[in-house]
C-alpha positions, -999 to +999 in steps of 0.1 A: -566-182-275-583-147-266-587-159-231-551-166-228-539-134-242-568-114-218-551-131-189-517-126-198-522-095-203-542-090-171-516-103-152-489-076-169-512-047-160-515-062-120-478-060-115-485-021-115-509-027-089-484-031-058-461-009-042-431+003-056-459+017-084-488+014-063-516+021-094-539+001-069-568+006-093-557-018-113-558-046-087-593-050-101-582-063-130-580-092-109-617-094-119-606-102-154-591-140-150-617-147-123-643-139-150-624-160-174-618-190-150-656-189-141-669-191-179-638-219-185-655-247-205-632-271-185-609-267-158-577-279-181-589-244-194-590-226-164-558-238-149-542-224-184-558-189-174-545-189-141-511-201-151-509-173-182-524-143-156-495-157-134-466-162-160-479-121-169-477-110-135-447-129-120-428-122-150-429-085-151-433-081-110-403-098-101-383-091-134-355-078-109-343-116-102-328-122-134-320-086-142-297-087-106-285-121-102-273-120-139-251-094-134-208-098-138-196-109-102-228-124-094-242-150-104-239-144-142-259-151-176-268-185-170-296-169-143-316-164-172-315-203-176-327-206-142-355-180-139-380-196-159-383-222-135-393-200-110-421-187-132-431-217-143-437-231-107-453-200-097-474-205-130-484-238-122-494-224-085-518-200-100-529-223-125-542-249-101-563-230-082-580-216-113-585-256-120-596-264-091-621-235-089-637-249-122-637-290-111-655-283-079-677-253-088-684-263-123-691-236-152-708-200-140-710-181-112-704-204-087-668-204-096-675-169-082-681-177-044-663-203-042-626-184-061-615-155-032-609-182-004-594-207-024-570-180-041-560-166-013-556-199+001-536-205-026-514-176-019-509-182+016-499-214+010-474-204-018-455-184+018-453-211+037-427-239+044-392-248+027-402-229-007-420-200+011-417-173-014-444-143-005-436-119-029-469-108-051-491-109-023-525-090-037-530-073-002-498-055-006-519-032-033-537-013-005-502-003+012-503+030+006-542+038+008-561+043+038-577+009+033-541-004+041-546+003+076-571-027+078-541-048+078-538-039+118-574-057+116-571-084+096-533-084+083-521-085+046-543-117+039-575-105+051-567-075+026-558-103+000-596-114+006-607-084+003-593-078-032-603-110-044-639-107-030-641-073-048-626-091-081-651-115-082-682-088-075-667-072-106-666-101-126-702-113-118-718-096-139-698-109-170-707-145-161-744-162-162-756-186-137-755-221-160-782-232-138-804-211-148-807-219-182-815-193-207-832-173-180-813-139-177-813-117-151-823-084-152-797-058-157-800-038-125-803-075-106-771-084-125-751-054-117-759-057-073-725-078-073-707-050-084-724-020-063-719-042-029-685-044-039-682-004-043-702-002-013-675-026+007-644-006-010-665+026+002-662+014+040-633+005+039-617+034+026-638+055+052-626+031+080-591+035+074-593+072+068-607+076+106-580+049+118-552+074+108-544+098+136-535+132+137-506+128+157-485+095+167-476+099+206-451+098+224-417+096+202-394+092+230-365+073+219-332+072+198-316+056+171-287+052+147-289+032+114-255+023+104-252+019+063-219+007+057-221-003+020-193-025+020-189-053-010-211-083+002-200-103-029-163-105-035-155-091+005-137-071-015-123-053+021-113-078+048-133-080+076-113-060+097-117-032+071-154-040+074-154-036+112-137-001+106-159+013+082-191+005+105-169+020+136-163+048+118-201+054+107-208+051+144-189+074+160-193+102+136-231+094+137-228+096+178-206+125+175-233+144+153-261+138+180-269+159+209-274+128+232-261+094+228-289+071+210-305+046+231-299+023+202-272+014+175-283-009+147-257-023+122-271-040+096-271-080+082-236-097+084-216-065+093-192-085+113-194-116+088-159-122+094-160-125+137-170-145+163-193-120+188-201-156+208-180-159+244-146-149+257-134-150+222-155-120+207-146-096+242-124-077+223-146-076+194-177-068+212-158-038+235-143-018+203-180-018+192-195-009+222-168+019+226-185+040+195-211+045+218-207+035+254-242+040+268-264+028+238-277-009+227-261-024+198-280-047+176-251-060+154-256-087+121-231-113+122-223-151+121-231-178+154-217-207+157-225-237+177-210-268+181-230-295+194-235-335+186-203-335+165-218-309+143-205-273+133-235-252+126-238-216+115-267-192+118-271-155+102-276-143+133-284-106+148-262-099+185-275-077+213-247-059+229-247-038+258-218-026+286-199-048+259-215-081+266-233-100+247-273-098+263-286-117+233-287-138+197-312-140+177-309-166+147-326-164+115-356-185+114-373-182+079-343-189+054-340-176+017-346-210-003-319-215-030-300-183-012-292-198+026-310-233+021-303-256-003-326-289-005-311-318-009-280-308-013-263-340+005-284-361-020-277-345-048-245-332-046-228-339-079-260-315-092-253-288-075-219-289-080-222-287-116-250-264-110-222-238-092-195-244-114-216-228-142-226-196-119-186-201-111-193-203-073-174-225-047-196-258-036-225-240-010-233-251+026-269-240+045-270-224+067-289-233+100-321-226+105-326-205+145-351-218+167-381-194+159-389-158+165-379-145+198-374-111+208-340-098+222-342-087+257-324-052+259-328-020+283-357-009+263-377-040+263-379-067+241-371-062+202-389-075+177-360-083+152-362-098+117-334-104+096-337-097+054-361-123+042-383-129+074-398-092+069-417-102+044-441-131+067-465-113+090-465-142+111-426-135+124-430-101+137-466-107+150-451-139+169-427-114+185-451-086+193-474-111+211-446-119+229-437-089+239-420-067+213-426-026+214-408-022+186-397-036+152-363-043+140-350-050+107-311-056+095-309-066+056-282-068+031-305-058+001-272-054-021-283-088-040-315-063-056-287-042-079-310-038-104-350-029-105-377-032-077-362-057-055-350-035-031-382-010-029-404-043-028-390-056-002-389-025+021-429-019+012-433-054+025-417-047+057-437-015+064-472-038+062-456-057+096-458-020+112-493-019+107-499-051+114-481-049+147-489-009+153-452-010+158-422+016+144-399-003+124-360+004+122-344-009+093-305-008+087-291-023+051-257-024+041-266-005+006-300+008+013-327+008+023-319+025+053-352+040+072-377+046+098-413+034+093-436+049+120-469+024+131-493+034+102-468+019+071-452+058+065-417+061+059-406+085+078-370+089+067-345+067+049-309+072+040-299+076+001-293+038-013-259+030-025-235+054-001-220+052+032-234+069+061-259+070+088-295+080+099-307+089+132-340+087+141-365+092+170-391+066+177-418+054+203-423+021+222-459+009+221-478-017+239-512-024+223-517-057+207-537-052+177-566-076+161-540-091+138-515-100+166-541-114+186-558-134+158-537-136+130-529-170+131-560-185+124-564-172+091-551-204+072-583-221+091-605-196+081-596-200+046-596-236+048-631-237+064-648-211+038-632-228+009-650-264+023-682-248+033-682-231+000-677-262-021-701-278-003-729-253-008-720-254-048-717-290-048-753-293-030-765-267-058-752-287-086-769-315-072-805-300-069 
């Protein structure tokens, strides 16, 4: 019963950790369940401690769910019907890795080696396919430190190792080696875990400190964030009204500038309501290109394509330039539940009861694009990411190998109307530019609206919640950082130290 409570507890006090609050001190409380896990007297015990440190976290860290969604003209009270769901599978996530930890290391402080990759194994896995859902990720603690700069090292997972491998320094000394019998270490012998681990926070504090420069370069280019803040619920305003307001923004924006900006970025599904695609957008595409003649647009709207009998729409971002359309770029990595709904074919008569109670129309998903590809324009190839995909490192790194000199980001972040959402998922985005040593440009329809330069500082942003624009200056870069270049092999990493650590304890058990 203590354990439990410590680890529910421990898991409250974490939420702090992360950006928007940023206490990241208290990351290392992260020390307490691995402690807890390690001295488990049986791994049904241990997967209850992971699940309760979970249940803490996940339930105060993404309280923004239910306190948004339930809101009149969204989705309504029943949300808080729904929501424990989501913490209960995110529980059980967290919960099976503590487990697991405990059946293959056994009781002591093996559990210790053998926790960090198989947590953040656990982690990365809890990103990744149809149910990918990133938010929470530990390395996200360091964001605003200068140890956050080893992320253009190692990315946000290797700083997820990092934390862990600190965690479970900490919690050595709290847990005795079973093999050992009664034999007890000596105290200064017992505390070494720990030291290395202030040591290896040391180093990396210093590392990152020297990695920030004193000046950026070159800042030679120009944009315009459009924040048009129209009703994304209700399209309370037709879609020609939404057009107008975003031409409006545009041409006073342009108007306010001493030169014309070399790019225009409007943000997710300004132009819901209009086909960009073909001879049938021209018009469409030349009023928008006529609030600034000589600049690049990068516009959110809806693509269509018809093919094999099918109808199939994407949330899609359009390149525009001389008022033709240079480019698409389909959403890859959908919002599950939000864009994508499993099974919904199969188990129709479900989700239609499902909707009638959040009194929505019967959904469709949306099509998933082809991957991430950078838009061609006259400045090079963009790296651009629409809402949800800014929170995987592995889109904008794809892009940036490929290319990219800069980062591009259009969201509708109106569905965060209450709490952190919104603030969380901006810190997310400005990892990616120090993963990718790129600038990011990010244009919402309510916020946030901002520049992020290659080190993870906002550099500007526009007020949340009001109409209006931001211009901004910002460089093209060409260096390809450790992350971009290695990045991807971190899930094999993981997987291999996880194996070779089991093995090692099994070995040890055995002898």
């Amino acid at each position: 019963m203590i354990a439990g409570l410590l680890a529910l507890a421990s898991g409250v006090v974490l939420a702090a950790a992360l950006p928007p609050t940023g206490m990241w001190p208290l990351a290392f409380v992260l020390a307490v369940p691995f402690a807890l896990i390690a001295r488990a007297e049986a791994p049904r015990d241990a997967f209850l401690i992971g699940a309760l440190f979970a249940l803490g976290f996940f339930g105060v860290y993404i309280i923004w769910l239910p306190l948004s969604f339930s809101l009149p003209g969204m989705l309504g009270p029943f949300f808080w019907l729904l929501h424990p769901l989501l913490l209960a599978v995110l529980a059980a996530m967290w919960g099976l890795v503590g487990g697991l930890t405990r059946l293959l290391a056994g009781r002591g402080a093996a559990a210790l080696w053998l926790l960090p990759p198989l947590w953040v194994l656990g982690e990365w896995l809890r990103s990744q396919g149809y149910f990918g859902f990133p938010w929470g990720t530990l390395g996200y603690a360091w964001l605003d430190t200068p140890v956050g700069q080893a992320a253009a090292l190692v990315g946000v997972t290797g700083l997820s190792l990092l934390t862990a491998v600190l965690a479970a320094a900490l919690a050595a000394p709290f847990v005795s080696d079973e093999r050992r019998g009664a034999r007890q270490a000596r105290a200064w012998l017992r505390l070494t875990p720990a030291l290395a681990a202030v040591a290896l926070l040391a180093t990396a504090w210093w590392w990152g400190a020297r990695a920030l420069p004193a000046s950026i370069g070159p800042i030679e280019s120009t944009a315009l964030l459009v924040q048009g803040n129209v009703d994304p619920f209700g399209r309370a305003v037709s879609a020609a009204r939404e057009l107008d307001v975003h031409l409006a923004i545009t041409e006073l924006g342009v108007a306010g500038m001493a030169a014309a900006p070399d790019l225009v970025i409007w943000p997710e599904g300004a132009v819901i309501g209009y086909d960009l695609d073909g001879a049938a957008g021209e018009a469409v595409r030349e009023r928008i290109q006529s609030a600034a003649p000589n600049s690049t647009f990068v516009v959110g709207g809806r693509g269509r394509d018809a093919g094999g009998g099918l109808d199939r729409s994407f949330n899609s971002a359009f390149l525009i330039e001389q008022g033709q359309l240079r480019g698409r770029y389909d959403k890859h990595v959908l919002v599950p539940f939000g864009e994508r709904w499993p099974l919904i074919d199969t188990l129709g008569g479900a989700y239609r009861a499902v909707f009638g109670a959040l009194n929505l129309p019967m959904m469709t998903s949306t099509t998933p694009g082809p991957g991430p590809v950078p838009l061609a324009s006259r400045l090079g190839p963009l790296a651009t990411g629409i809402c949800y995909e800014s929170v995987f490192p592995a889109v904008s790194a794809a892009m940036v190998a490929d290319g990219a000199r800069v980062l591009v980001v259009i969201t509708n972040d109106a569905w965060f109307a209450r709490g952190d959402g919104a603030r969380q998922h901006l810190d997310m985005g400005r990892m990616r530019a120090i993963e990718t040593r790129r600038f990011l440009l990010r244009a919402g329809n309510d916020g946030i609206t901002g520049v992020v330069d290659p080190y993870g500082r906002l550099q500007a942003e526009y007020p949340r919640f009001t109409a209006g624009h931001l211009a901004v200056r910002f460089g093209l870069r060409e260096e390809l950082t450790p992350f971009v270049r290695f990045g991807h092999h971190w899930p094999w990493v993981l997987l291999a130290s996880t194996v070779l650590v089991s093995g090692v304890v099994s070995i040890g058990r055995a002898t």
